[in-house]
C-alpha positions in Angstrom: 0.0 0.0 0.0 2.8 2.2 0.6 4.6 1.5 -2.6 1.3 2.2 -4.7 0.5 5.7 -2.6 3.9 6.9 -3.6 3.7 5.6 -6.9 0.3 7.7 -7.3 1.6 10.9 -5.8 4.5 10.5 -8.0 2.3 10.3 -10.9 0.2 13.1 -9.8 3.4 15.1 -9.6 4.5 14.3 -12.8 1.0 15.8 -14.7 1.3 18.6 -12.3 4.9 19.0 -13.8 3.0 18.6 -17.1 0.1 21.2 -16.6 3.1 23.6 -15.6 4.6 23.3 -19.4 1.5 23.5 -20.7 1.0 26.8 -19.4 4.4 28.1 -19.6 5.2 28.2 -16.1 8.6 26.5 -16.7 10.2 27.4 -13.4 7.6 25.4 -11.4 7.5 22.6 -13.8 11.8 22.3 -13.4 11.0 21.9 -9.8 9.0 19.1 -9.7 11.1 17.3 -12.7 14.4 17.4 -11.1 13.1 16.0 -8.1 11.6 13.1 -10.2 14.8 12.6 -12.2 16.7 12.7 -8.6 15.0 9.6 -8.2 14.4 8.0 -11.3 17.6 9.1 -13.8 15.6 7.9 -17.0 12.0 9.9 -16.6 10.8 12.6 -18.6 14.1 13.7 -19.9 13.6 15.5 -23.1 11.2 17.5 -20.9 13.7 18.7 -18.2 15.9 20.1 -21.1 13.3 21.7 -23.0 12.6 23.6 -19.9 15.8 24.8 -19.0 16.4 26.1 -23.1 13.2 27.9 -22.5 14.7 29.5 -19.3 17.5 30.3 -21.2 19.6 28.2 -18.7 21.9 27.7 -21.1 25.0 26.3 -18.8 22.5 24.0 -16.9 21.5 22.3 -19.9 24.7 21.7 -21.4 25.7 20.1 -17.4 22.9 18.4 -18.1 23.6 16.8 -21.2 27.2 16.0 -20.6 25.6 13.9 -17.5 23.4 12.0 -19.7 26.1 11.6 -22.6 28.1 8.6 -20.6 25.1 6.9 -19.9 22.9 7.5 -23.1 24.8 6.2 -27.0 22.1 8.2 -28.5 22.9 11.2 -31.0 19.8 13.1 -31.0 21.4 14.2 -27.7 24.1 16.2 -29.5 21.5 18.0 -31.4 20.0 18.8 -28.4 23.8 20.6 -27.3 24.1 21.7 -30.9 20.7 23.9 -30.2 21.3 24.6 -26.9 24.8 26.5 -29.2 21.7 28.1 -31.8 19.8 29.8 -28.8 23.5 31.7 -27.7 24.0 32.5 -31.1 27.0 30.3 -31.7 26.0 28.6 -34.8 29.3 27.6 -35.9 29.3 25.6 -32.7 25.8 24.7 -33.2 27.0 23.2 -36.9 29.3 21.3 -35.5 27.1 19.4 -33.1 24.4 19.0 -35.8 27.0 17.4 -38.1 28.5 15.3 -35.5 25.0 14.1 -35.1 24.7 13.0 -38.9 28.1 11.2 -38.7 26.7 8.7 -36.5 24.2 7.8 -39.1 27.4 6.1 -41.0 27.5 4.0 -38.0 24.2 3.2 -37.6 21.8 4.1 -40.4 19.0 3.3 -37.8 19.8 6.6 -36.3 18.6 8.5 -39.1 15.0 8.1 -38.2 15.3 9.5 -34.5 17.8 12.7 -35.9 15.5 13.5 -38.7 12.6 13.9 -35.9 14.2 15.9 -33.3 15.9 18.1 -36.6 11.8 18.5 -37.3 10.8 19.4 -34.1 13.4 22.1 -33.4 12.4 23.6 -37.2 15.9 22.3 -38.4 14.2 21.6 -41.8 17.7 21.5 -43.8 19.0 19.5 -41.4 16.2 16.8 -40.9 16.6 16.6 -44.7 19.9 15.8 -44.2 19.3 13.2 -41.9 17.0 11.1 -43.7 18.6 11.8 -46.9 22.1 10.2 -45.5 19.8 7.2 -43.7 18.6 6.3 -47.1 22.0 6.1 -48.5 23.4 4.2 -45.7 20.9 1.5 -45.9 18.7 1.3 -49.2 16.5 -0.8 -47.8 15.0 2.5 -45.5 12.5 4.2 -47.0 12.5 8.1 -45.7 10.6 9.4 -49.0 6.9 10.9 -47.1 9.5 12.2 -44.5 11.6 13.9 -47.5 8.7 15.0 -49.5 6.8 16.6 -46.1 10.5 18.5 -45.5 10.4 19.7 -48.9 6.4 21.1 -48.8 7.4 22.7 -46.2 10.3 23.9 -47.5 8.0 25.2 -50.7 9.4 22.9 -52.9 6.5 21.3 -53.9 7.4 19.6 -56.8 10.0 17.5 -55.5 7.3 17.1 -52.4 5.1 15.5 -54.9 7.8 13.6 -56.8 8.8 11.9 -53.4 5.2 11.6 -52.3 4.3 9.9 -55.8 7.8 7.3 -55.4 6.6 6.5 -51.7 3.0 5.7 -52.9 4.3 3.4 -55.4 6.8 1.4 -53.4 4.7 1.7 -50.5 0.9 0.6 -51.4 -0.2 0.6 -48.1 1.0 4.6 -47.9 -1.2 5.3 -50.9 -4.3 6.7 -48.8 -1.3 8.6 -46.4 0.0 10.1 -49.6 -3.5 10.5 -51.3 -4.6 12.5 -48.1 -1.7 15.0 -48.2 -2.1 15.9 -51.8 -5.9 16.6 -50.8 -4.8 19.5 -47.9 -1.9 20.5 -50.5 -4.9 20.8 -53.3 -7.2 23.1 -51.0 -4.4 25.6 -50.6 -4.0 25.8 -54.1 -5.3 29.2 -55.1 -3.8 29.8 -58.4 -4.5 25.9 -59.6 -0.7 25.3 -60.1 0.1 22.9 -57.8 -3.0 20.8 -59.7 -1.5 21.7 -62.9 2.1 19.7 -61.8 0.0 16.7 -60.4 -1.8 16.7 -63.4 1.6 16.8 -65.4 3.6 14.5 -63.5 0.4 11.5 -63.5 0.2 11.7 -67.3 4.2 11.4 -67.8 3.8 8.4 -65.7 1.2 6.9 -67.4 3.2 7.4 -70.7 6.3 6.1 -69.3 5.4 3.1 -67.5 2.9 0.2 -68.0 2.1 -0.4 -64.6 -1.6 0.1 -63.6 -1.2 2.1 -60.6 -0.9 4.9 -62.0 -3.7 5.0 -63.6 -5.7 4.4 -60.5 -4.1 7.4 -59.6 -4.8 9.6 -61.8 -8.6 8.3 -61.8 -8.1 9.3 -58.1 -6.9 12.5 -59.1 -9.7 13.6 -61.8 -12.3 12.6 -59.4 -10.5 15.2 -56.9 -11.0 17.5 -59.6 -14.2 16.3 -60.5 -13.7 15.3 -64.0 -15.4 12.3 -64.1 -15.1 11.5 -67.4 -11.5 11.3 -67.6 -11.9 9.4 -64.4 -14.0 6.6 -66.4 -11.1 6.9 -68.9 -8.6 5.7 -66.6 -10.6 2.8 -64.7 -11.4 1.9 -68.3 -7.7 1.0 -68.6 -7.4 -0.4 -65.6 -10.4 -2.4 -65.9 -8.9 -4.2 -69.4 -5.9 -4.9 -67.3 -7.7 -6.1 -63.9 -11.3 -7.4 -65.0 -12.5 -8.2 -61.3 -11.8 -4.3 -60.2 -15.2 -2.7 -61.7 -16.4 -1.2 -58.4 -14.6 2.2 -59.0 -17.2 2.3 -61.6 -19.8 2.8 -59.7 -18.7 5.3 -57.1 -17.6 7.2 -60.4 -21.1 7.4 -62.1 -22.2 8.2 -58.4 -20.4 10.9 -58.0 -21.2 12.1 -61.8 -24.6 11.8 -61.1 -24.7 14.1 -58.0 -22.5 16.7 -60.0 -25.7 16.5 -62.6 -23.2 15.2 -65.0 -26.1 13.0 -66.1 -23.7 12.1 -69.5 -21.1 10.9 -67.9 -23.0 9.0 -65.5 -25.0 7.5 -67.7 -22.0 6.7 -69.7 -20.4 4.9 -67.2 -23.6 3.0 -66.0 -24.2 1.7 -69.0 -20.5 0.3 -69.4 -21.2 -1.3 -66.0 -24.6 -3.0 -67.4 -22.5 -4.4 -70.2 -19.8 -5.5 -68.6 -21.6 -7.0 -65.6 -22.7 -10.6 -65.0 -24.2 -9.9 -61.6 -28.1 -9.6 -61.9 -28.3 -7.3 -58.9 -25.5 -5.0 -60.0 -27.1 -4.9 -63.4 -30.2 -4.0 -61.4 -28.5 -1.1 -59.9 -27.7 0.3 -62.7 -30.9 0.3 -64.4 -32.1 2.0 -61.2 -29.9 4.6 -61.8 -30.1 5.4 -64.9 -34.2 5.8 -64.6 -33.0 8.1 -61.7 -31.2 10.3 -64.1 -34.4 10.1 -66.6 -36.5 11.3 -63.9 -34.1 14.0 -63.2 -33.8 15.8 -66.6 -37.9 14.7 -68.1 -40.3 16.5 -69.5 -43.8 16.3 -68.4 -44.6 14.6 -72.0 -41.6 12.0 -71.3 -43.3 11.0 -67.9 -45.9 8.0 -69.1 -42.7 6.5 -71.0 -40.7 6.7 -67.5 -44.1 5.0 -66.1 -44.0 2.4 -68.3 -40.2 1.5 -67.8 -40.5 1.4 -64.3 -43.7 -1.0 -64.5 -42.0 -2.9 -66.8 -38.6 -3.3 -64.4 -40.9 -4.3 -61.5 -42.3 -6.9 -63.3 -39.3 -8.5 -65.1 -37.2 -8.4 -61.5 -40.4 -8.9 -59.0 -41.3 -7.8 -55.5 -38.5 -8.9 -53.8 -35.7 -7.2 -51.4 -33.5 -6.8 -54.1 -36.1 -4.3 -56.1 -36.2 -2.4 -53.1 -34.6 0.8 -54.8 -37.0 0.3 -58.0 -39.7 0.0 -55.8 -38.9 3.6 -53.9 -38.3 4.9 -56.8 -41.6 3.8 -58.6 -43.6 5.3 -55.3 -41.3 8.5 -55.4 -42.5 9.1 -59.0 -45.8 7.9 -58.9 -46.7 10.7 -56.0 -44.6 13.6 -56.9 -44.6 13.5 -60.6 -47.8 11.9 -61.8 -49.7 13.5 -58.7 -50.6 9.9 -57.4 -49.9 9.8 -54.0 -52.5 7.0 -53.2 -50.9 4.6 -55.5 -47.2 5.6 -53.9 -48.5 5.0 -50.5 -49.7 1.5 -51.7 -46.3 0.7 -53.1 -45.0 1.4 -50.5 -47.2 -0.3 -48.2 -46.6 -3.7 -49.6 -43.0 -3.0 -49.5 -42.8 -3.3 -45.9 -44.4 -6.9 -45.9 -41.0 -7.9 -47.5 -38.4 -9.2 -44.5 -36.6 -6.3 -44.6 -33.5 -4.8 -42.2 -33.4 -2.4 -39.8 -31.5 0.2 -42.5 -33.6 -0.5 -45.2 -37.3 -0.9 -43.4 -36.3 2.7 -42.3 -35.6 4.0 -46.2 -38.8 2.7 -47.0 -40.3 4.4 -43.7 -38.2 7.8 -44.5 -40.0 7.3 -48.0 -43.9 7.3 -47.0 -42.9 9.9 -44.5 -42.3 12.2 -47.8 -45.6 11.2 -49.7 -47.2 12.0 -46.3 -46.0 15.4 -46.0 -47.1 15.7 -50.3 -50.7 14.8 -48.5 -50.3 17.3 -45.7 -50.7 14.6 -43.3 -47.5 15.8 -41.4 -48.1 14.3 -38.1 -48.2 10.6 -39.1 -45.5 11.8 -41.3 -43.5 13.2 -38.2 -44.0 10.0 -36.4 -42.4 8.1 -39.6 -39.4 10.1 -39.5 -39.2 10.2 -35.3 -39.0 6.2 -36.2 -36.2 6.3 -38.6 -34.6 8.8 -35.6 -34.6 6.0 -33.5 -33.7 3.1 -35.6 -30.3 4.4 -36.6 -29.1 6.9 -34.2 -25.9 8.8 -35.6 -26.5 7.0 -38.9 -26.6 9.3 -42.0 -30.4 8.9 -42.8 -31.3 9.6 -39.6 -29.6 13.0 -39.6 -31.4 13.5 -42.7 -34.8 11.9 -41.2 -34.1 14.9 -38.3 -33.8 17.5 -40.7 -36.7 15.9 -42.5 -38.5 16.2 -39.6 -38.3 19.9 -38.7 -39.2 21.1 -42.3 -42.4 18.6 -42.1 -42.9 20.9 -38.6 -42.1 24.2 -40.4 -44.5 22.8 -43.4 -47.5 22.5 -40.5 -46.0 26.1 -39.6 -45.3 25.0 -35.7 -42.4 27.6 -36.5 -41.3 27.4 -32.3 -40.9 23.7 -32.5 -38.9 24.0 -36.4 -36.5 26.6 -34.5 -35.8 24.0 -31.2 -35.2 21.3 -33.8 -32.8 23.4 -36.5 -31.1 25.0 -33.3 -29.7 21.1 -32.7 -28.9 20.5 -36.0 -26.7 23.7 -37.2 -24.1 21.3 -35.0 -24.9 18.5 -37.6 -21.7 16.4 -38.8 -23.2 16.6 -42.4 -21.8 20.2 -43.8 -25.2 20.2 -46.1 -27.6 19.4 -43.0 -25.9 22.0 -41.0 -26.0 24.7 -43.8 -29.9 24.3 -44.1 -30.7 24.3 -40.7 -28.9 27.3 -40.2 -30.8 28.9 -43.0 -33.9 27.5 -41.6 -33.2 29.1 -38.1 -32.1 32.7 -39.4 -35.6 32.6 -41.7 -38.1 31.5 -38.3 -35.7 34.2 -36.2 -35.5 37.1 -38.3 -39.3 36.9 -39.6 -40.6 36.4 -36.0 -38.4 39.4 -34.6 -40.2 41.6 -37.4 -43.4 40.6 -37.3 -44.5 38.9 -34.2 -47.9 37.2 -36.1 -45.1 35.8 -38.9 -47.9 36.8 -41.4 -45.0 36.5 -44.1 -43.4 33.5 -42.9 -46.8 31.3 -42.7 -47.2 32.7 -46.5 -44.0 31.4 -47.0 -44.2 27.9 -45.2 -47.2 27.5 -47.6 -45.3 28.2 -50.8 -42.3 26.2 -49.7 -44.7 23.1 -49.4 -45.8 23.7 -52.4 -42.5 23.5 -54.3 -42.1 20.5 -52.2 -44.9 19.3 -53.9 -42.8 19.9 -57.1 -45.9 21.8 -57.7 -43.8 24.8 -59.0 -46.1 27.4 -61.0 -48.1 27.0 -57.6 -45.3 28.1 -55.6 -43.8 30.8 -57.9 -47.5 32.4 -58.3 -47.5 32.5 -54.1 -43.5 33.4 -53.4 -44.5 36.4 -56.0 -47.2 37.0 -54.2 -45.5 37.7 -50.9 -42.7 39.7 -52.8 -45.6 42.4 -53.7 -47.2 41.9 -50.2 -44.0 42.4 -47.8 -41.1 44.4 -50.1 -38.7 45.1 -48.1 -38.8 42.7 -45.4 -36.6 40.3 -44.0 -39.1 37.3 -45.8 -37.6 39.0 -49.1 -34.4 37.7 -49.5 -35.1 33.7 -49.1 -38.5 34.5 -51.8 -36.1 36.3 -54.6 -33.8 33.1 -53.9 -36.6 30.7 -54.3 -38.0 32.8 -56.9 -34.4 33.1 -59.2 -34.6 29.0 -58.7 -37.9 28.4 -60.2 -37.1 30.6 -63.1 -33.6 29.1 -63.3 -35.1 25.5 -63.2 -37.8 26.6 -66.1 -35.0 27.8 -68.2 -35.4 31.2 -68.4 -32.7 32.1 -67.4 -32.4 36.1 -67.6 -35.6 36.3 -65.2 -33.5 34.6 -62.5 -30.4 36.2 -63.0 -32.7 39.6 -62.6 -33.5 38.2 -59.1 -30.1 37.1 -57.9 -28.8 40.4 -58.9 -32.0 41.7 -56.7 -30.3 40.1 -54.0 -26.7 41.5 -54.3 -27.7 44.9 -54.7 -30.4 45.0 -52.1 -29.4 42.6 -49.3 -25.2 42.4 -49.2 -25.0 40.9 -45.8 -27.4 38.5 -46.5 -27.6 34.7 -45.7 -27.8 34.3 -49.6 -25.1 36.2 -51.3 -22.8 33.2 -51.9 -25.8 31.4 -53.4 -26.9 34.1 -55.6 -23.0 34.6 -57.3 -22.3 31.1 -57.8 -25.9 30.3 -59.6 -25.5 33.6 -61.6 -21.8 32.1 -62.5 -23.2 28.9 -63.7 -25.6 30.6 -65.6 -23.4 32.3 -67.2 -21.0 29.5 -67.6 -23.7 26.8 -68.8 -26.4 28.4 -70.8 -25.5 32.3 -71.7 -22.0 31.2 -72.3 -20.4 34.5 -71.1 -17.0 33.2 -69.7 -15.9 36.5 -68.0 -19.2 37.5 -66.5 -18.7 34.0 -65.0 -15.2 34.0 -64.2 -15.6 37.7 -61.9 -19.0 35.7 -60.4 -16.8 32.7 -59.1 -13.8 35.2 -58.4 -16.0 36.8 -55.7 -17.4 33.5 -54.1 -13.2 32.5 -53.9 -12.2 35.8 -52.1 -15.3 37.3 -50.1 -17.0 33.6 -48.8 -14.2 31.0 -48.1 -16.8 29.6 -45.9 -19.5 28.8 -48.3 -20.6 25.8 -49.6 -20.0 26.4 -53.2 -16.4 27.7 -52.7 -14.2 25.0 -54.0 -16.6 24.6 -57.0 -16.3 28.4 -57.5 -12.6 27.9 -57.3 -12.3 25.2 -59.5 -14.2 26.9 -62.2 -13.0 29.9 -62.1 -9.2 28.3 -62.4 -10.6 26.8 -65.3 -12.1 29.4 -66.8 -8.4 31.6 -66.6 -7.2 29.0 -67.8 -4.8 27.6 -65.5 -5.7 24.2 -66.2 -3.3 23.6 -69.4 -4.2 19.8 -70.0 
């Protein structure tokens, strides 16, 4: 008992001694740690010295380290004098320990590891490079190249960084991801697009030069960064002819396409992925994606053909749990294309008599929750999503059933109850979830600070369902309305957002580029601003085909709303559009 009681007040020491760094009281922490290594010569070393070089106790360190030196073979100690030699200004001195240092790497290559680290901690990039650099050459069989290629980013080098990176990934397979991530942070610092262009560069020289397929999963990998997708499907294409059992990159490809609305491309690569598959459910997804994409870009007048598909794909694959997407689908267009929310429900309905899992018993659930707010039957349809809540708690669908769940409230205009819900979810994981409820919760605030009956906002709750309702001539008649009604108000920005979309959507495209510009001029510290530049770019960009109007649009998202959701897309394009991107 007495052993462990010291033991635990030494330990509680020890943290205190800790705390005391922490908060820069190094005087007190050198107190408590010579006392420990009075007792216990091989604790907490390295944190002794550091505290007596940032006291500036220059003579007690070096007495320090000449006590360890007998007892301790290790050279990082001799960097540690050579530093001690930096902070007096004596950097020939200092030299001279930091090269003594290195010339124990010819005697032990192993060393080069534990020098490069301390070199890095103490800033002593040149040096660290050195260390790993002469490591390497004394034994071959040490790989040092992230360590050499993070020195060099840091040292702005970034080429050589990315050559070193890109020879690490390939002899190291396992380091891929490491590699892949780094590349990512160096990407999103990228302001002019150069550091993209020399990826870009470097990838297609190794392509050309060598036949091995790795590099063309890496440049896939790299285009989909970039969110080129069809040069993406290029590259698996080769790898695929190479590797015939790797086709699931396809998929997350036309995926991704698909949620960029780069329907062409996606259905491009879908359709590869029919052909080329022998599994009937993969096959299944595909046709379920591609009717997706049909749905997404119809016409009224190509809706009964879209019926028809989709009775005919029930019928040739059946009832089953492996139609389950088909069968959503079919319910999802049934009630909010066709206006047949009866038949959706039944669908739906019958779905649920299927032995069906937790996760996908809720989809289906999360599902007829949506046809029931289309009917306006919001509480059953609140209950539906509180289920889905439950059944998957920090699951992605059930951050979405909670969002799902406050609009349904908002929808019923129980606006108090909307606000308690979106105040939760502005701390939402998912960036998109967050972003909504906090436009949600500025909306109910701002409109019930101004007008205490929310007149406006209940005029607006019933136009948003309506749009919901994909009932949009409805909506835009009512969202007009309450732009003659309350000019001026706080309801006005959100309406000329909503408003620009339906016009955008209908493709007239002027009209809704008169009401984004509506909200630049006339509400500049708006929640929308952001919004309204980047839509007014892609217009632009898309349909008028004015590349500089588009270009100073996307210029402004980049350098007056680094936060916003539709930065790196603004970025992207408006690098492109400058023409940065020479490949």
């Amino acid at each position: 008992m007495l052993f462990l009681s010291s033991y635990w007040v030494s330990a509680q020491n020890e943290q205190l001694a800790f705390n005391y760094i922490d908060a820069g009281e190094y005087e007190k922490a050198v107190t408590i740690l010579e006392e420990v290594y009075s007792k216990n010569k091989l604790l907490h070393l390295d944190k002794l010295l550091y505290c007596y070089q940032q006291l500036e106790q220059h003579d007690k360190a070096l007495k320090f380290i000449n006590e360890l030196k007998p007892k301790n073979n290790n050279p990082s100690l001799l960097v540690e004098e050579g530093y001690i030699y930096q902070l007096q200004k004596k950097q020939s001195e200092a030299d001279k320990k930091y090269q003594e240092a290195l010339n124990e790497i010819d005697k032990n290559a192993n060393f080069a590891y534990s020098l490069g680290s301390v070199f890095e901690k103490k800033v002593l990039l040149d040096w660290a490079l050195k260390a790993y650099e002469k490591g390497q050459k004394a034994n071959p069989n040490i790989n040092f190249d992230y360590q050499i290629a993070m020195i060099q980013g840091q040292l702005g080098n970034l080429e050589v960084m990315l050559n070193k990176l890109l020879d690490y990934g390939f002899n190291t397979p396992d380091g891929t991801p490491m590699v892949q991530n780094q590349l990512t942070r160096f990407l999103m610092d990228d302001s002019d697009g150069s550091f993209a262009t020399t990826i870009r560069k470097n990838l297609l020289l190794r392509t050309q030069k060598s036949q091995d397929v790795y590099w063309n999963q890496f440049l896939s990998w790299f285009f989909v960064q970039q969110k080129e997708y069809g040069k993406a499907f290029i590259q698996e294409k080769a790898v695929y002819k190479r590797n015939v059992e790797n086709s699931y990159n396809f998929l997350t490809i036309g995926s991704l396409a698909m949620e960029e609305k780069q329907y062409e491309v996606a259905k491009e690569v879908f359709t590869f992925v029919f052909e080329i598959s022998k599994d009937l459910g993969f096959k299944l997804k595909m046709q379920h994606l591609v009717t997706s994409m049909e749905i997404e870009s119809a016409t009224p007048k190509e809706y009964p053909s879209i019926d028809l598909k989709l009775q005919e794909l029930l019928k040739t694959h059946g009832i089953n749990q492996e139609s389950l997407d088909l069968q959503i689908l079919y319910a999802h267009f049934k009630t909010f294309y066709l206006n047949q929310s009866k038949i959706g429900l039944d669908i739906l309905n019958e779905t649920l008599k299927l032995p069906l899992n937790i996760r996908n018993e809720s989809r289906v659930k999360m599902e007829l929750a949506d046809i029931m707010v289309y009917d306006e039957k919001f509480n059953q349809a609140i209950l539906y999503y509180a289920q889905v809540e439950d059944n998957l708690k920090n699951d992605v669908l059930a951050h979405e059933a909670s969002l799902k769940l406050a609009k349904a409230n908002f929808y019923k205009k129980d606006f108090d109850w909307t606000l308690q819900q979106v105040k939760v979810l502005k701390q939402s994981p998912s960036l998109l979830i967050a972003n909504d409820a906090v436009e949600m919760f500025l909306l109910i605030q701002d409109n019930s600070a101004e007008d205490s009956l929310r007149v406006a906002l209940q005029s607006y709750a019933t136009a948003d369902l309506k749009l919901y309702q994909n009932k949009k001539e409805e909506a835009l008649q009512l969202f007009l309305t309450i732009l003659q009604k309350h000019k001026g108000e706080s309801i006005e920005e959100g309406t000329l957002f909503k408003v620009g979309k339906i016009y955008e959507e209908k493709g007239d495209f002027n009209k809704a580029l008169t009401y984004y510009q509506n909200i630049l001029d006339n509400h500049k510290d708006g929640i929308y601003k952001d919004e309204a530049l980047f839509y007014s770019a892609e217009i632009y960009r898309k349909h008028l085909l004015d590349n500089e109007k588009a270009k100073a649009l996307y210029e402004k998202v980049v350098l007056k709303h680094p936060d916003s959701l539709y930065y790196t897309e603004s970025r992207k394009h408006y690098r492109t559009l400058r023409g940065d991107t020479t490949i």
